[in-house]
The first five atom37 places (N, CA, C, CB, O) and aatype in JSON, in Angstrom:
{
  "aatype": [20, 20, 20, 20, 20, 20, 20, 20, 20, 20, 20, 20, 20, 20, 20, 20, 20, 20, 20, 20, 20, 20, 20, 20, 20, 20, 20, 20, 20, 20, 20, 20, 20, 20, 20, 20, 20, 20, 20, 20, 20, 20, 20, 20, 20, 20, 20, 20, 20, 20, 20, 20, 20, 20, 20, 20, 20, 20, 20, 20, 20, 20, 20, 20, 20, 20, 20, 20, 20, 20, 20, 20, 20, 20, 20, 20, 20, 20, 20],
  "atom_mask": [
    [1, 1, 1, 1, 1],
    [1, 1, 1, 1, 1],
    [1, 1, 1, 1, 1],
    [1, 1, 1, 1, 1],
    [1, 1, 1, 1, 1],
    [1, 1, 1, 1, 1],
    [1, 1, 1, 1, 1],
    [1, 1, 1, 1, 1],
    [1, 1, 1, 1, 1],
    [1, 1, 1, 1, 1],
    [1, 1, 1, 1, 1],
    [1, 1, 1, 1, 1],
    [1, 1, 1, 1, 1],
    [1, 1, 1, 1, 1],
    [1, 1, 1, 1, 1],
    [1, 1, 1, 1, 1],
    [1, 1, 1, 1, 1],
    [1, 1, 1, 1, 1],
    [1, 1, 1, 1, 1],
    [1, 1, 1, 1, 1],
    [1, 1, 1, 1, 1],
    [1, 1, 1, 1, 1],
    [1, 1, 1, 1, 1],
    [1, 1, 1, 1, 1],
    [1, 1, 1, 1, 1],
    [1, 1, 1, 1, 1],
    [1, 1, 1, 1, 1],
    [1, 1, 1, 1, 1],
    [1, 1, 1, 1, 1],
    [1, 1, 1, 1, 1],
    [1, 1, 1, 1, 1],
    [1, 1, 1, 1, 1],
    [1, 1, 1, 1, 1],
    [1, 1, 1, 1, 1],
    [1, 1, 1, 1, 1],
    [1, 1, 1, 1, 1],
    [1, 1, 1, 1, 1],
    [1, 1, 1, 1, 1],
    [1, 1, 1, 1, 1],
    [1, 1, 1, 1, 1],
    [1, 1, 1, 1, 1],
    [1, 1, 1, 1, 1],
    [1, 1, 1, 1, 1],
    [1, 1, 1, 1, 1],
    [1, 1, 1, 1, 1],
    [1, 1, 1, 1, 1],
    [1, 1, 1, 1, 1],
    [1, 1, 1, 1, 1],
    [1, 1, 1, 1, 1],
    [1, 1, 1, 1, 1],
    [1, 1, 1, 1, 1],
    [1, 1, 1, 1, 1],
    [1, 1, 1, 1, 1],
    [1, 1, 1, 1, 1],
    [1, 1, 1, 1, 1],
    [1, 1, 1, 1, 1],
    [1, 1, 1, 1, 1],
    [1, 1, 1, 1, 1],
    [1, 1, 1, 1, 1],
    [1, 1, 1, 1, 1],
    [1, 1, 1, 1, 1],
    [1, 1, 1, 1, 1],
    [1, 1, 1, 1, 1],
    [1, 1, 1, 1, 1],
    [1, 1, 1, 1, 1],
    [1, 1, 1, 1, 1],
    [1, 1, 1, 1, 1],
    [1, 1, 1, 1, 1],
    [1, 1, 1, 1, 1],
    [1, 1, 1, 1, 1],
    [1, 1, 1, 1, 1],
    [1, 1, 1, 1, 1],
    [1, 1, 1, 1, 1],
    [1, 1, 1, 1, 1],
    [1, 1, 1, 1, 1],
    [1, 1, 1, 1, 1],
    [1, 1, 1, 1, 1],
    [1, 1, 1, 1, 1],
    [1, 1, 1, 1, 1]
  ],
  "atom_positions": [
    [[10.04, -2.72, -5.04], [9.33, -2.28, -6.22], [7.95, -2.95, -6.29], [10.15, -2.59, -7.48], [7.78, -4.15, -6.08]],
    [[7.05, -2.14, -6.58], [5.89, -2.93, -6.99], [5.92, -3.93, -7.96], [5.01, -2.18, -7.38], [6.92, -3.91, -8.68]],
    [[4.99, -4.9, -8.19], [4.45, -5.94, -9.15], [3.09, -5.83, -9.63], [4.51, -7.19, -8.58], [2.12, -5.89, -8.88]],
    [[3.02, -5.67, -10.82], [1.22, -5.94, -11.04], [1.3, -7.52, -11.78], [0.25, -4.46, -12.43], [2.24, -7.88, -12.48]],
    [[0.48, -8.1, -11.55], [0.14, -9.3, -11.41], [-0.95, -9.41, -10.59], [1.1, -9.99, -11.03], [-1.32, -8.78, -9.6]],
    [[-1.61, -10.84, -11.52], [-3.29, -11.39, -11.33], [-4.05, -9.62, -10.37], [-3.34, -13.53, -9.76], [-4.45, -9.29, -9.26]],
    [[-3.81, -8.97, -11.8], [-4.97, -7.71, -11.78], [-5.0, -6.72, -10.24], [-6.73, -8.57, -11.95], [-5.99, -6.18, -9.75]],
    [[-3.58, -6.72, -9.73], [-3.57, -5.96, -8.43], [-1.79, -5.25, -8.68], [-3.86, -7.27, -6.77], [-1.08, -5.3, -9.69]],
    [[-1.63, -4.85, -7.83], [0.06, -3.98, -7.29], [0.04, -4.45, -6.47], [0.47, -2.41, -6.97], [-0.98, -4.49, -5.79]],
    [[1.29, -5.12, -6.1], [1.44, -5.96, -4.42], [3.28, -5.33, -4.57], [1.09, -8.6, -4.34], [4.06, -5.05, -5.48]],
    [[3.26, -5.35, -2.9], [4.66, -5.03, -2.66], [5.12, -5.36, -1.13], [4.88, -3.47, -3.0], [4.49, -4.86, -0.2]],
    [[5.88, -5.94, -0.97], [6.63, -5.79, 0.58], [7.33, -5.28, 1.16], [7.09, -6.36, 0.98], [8.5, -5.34, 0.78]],
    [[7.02, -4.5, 2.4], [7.74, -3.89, 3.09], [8.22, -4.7, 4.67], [7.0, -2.64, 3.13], [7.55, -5.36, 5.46]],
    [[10.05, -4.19, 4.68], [10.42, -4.75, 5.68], [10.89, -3.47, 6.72], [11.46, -5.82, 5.26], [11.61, -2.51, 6.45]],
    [[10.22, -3.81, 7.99], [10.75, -2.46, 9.02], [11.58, -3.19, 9.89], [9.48, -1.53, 10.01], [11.55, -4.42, 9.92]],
    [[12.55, -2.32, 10.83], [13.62, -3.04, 11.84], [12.38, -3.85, 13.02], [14.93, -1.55, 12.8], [12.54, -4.95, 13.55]],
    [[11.31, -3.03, 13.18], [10.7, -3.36, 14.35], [8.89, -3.24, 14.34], [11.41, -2.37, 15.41], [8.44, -2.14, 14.01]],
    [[7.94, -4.26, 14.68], [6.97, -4.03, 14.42], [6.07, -2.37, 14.56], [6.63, -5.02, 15.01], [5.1, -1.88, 13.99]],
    [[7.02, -1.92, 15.64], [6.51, -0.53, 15.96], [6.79, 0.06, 14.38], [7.47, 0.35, 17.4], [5.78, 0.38, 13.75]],
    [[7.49, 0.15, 14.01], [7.96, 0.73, 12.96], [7.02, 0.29, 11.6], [9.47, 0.36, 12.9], [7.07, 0.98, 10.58]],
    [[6.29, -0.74, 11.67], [5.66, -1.41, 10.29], [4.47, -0.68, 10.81], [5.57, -3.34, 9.94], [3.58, -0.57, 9.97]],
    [[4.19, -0.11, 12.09], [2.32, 0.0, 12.53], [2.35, 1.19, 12.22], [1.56, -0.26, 14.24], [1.36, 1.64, 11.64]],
    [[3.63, 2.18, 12.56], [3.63, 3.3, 11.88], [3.11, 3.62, 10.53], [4.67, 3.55, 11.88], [2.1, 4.2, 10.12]],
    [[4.52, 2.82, 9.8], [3.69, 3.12, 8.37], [2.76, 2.52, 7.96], [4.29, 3.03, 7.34], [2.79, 2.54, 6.73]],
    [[1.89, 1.97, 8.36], [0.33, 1.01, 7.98], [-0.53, 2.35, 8.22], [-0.25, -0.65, 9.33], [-1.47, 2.63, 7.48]],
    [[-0.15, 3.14, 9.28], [-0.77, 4.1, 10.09], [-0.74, 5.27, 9.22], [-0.11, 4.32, 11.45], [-1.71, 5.73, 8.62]],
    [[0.39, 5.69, 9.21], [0.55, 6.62, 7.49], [-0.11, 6.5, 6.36], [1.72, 6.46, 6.77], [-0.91, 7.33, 5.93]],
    [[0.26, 5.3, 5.72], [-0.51, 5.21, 4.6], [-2.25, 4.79, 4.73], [0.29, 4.18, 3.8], [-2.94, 4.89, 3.71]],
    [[-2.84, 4.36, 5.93], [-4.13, 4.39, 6.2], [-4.7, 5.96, 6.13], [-4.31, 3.7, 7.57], [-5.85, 6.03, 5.69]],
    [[-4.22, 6.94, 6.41], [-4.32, 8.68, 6.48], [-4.7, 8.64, 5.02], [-2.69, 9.81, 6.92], [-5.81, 8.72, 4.48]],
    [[-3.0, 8.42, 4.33], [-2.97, 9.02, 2.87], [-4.58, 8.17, 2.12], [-1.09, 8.43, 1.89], [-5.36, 8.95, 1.59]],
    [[-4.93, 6.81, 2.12], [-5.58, 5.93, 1.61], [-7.04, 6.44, 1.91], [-5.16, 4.6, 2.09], [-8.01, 6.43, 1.15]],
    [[-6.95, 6.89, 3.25], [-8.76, 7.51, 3.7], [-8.82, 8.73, 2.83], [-9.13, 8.13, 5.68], [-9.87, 8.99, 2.25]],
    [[-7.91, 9.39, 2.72], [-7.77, 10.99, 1.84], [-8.26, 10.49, 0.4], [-5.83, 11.81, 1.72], [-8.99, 11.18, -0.31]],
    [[-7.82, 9.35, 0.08], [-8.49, 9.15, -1.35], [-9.49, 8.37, -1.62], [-7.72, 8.74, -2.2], [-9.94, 8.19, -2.75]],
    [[-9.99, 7.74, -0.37], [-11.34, 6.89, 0.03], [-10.55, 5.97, -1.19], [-13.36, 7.68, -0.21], [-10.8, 6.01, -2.39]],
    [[-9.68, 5.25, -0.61], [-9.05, 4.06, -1.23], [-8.2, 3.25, -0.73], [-8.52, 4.32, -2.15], [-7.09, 3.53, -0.3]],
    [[-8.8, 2.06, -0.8], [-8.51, 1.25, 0.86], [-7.56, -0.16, 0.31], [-10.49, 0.55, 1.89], [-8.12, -0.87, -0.52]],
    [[-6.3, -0.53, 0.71], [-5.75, -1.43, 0.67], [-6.24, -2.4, 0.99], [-4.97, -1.32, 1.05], [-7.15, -2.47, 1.83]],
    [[-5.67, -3.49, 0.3], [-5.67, -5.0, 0.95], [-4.37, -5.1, 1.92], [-5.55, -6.29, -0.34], [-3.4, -4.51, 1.44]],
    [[-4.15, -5.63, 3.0], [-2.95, -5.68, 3.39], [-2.81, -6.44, 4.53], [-2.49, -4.53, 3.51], [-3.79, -6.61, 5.26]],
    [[-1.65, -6.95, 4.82], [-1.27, -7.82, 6.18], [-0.45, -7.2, 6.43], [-0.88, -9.24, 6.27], [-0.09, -6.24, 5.75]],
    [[0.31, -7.74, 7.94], [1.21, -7.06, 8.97], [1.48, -8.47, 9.61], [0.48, -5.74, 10.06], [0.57, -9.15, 10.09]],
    [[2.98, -8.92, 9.57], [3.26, -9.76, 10.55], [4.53, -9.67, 10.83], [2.91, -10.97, 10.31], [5.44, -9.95, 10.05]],
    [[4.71, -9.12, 12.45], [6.0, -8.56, 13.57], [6.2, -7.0, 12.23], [8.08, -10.22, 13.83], [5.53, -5.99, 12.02]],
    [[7.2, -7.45, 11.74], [8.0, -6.56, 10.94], [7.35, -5.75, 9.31], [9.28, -7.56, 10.65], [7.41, -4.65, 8.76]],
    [[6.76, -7.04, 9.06], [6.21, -7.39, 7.72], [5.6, -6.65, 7.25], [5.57, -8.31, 7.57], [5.16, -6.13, 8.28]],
    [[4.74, -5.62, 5.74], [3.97, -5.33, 5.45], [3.56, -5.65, 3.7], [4.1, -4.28, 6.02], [3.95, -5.26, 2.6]],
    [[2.6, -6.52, 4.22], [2.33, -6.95, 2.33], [1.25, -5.9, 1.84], [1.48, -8.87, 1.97], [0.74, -5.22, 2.74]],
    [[0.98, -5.75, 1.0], [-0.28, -4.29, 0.12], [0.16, -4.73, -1.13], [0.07, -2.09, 0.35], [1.21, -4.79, -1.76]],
    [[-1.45, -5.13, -1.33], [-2.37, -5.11, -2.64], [-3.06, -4.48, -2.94], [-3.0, -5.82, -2.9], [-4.03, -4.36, -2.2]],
    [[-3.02, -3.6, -4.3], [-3.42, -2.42, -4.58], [-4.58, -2.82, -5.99], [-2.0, -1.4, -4.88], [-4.03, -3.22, -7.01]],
    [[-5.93, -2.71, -6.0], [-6.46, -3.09, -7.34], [-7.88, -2.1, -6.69], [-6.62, -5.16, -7.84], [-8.12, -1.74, -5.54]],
    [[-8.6, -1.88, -7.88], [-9.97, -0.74, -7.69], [-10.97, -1.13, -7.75], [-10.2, 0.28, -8.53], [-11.34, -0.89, -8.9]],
    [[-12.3, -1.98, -6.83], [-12.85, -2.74, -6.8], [-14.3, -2.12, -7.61], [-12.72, -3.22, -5.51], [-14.86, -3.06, -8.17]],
    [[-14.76, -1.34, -7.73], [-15.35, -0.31, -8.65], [-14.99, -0.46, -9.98], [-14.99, 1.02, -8.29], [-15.94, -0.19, -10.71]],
    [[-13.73, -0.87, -10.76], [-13.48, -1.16, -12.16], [-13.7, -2.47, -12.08], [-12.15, -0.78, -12.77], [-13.95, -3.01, -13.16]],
    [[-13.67, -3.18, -11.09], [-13.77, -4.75, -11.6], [-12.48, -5.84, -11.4], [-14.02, -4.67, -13.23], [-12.09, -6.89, -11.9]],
    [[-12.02, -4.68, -10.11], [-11.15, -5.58, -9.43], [-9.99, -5.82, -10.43], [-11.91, -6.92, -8.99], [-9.7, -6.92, -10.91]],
    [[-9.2, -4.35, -10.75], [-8.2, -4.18, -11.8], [-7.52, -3.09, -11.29], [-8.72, -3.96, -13.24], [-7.77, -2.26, -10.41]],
    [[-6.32, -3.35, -12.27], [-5.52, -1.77, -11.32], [-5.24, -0.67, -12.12], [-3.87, -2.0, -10.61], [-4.42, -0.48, -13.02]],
    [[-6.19, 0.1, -11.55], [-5.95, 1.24, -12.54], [-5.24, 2.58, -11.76], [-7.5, 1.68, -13.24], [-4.63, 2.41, -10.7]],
    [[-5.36, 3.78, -12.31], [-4.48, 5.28, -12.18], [-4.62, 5.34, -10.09], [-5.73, 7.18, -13.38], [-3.67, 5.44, -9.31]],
    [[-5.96, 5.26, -9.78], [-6.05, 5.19, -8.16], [-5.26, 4.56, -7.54], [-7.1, 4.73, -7.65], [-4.78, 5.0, -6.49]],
    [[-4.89, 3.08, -8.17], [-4.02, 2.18, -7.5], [-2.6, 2.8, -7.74], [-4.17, 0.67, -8.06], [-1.94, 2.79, -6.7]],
    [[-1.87, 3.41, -8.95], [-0.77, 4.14, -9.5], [-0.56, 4.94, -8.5], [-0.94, 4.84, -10.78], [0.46, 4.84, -7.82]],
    [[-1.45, 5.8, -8.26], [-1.34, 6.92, -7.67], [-1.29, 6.81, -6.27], [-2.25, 7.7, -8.04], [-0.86, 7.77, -5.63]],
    [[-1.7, 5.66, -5.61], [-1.66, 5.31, -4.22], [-0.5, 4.56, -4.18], [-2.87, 4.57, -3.67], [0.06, 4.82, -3.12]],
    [[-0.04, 3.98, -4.64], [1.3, 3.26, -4.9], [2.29, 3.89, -5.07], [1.36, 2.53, -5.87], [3.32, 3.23, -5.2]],
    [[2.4, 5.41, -5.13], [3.27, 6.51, -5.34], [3.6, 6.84, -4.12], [2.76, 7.62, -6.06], [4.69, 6.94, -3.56]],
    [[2.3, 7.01, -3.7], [1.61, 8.06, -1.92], [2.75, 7.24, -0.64], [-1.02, 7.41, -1.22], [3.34, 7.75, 0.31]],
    [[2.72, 5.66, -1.19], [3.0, 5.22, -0.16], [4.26, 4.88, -0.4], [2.22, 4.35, 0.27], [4.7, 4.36, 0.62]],
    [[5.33, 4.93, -1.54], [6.46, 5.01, -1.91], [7.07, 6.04, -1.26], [6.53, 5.06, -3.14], [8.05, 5.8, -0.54]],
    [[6.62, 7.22, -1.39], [7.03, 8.7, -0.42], [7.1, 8.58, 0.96], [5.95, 9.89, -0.53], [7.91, 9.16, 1.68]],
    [[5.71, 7.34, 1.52], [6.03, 7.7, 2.62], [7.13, 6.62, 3.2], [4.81, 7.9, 3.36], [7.73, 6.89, 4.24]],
    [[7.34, 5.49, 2.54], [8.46, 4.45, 3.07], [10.05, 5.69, 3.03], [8.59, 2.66, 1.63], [10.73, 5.85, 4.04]],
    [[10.38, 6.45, 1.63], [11.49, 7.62, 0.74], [11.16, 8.27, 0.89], [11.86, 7.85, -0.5], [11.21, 8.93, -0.15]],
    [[10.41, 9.11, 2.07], [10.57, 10.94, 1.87], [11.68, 11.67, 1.42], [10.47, 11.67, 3.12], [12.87, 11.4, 1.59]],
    [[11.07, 12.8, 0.7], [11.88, 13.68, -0.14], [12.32, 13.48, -1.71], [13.02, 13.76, 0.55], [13.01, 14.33, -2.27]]
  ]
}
């Protein structure tokens, strides 16, 4: 589940295999360029951390961050 806290959406994702975390970094980099809205994020082996805040409001999280935080919920739960 996401968290908002200190003015961002952060969440972790765990994959069986790093191939599998570059994938979805790779996915949601597509969905994120489509909305010219760019994560904060790390990757380590398995790992994927994403921080979501709108640096244009002032580094707060607003409906873009909601709405990208959805994008990439679908793509971890399709359907």
């Amino acid at each position: 589940m996401w968290e908002e806290k200190n003015n961002q959406l952060y969440r972790q994702f765990e994959f069986k295999t790093f191939s599998e975390a570059f994938a979805f970094m790779t996915r949601v980099a597509l969905a994120a360029e489509k909305m010219d809205h760019h994560p904060l994020w790390t990757n380590v082996y398995n790992k994927v951390e994403i921080w979501l805040s709108t640096h244009d409001a002032g580094d707060v999280v607003t409906d873009r961050d909601r709405i990208l935080a959805k994008k990439i919920d679908k793509i971890v739960t399709p359907g």
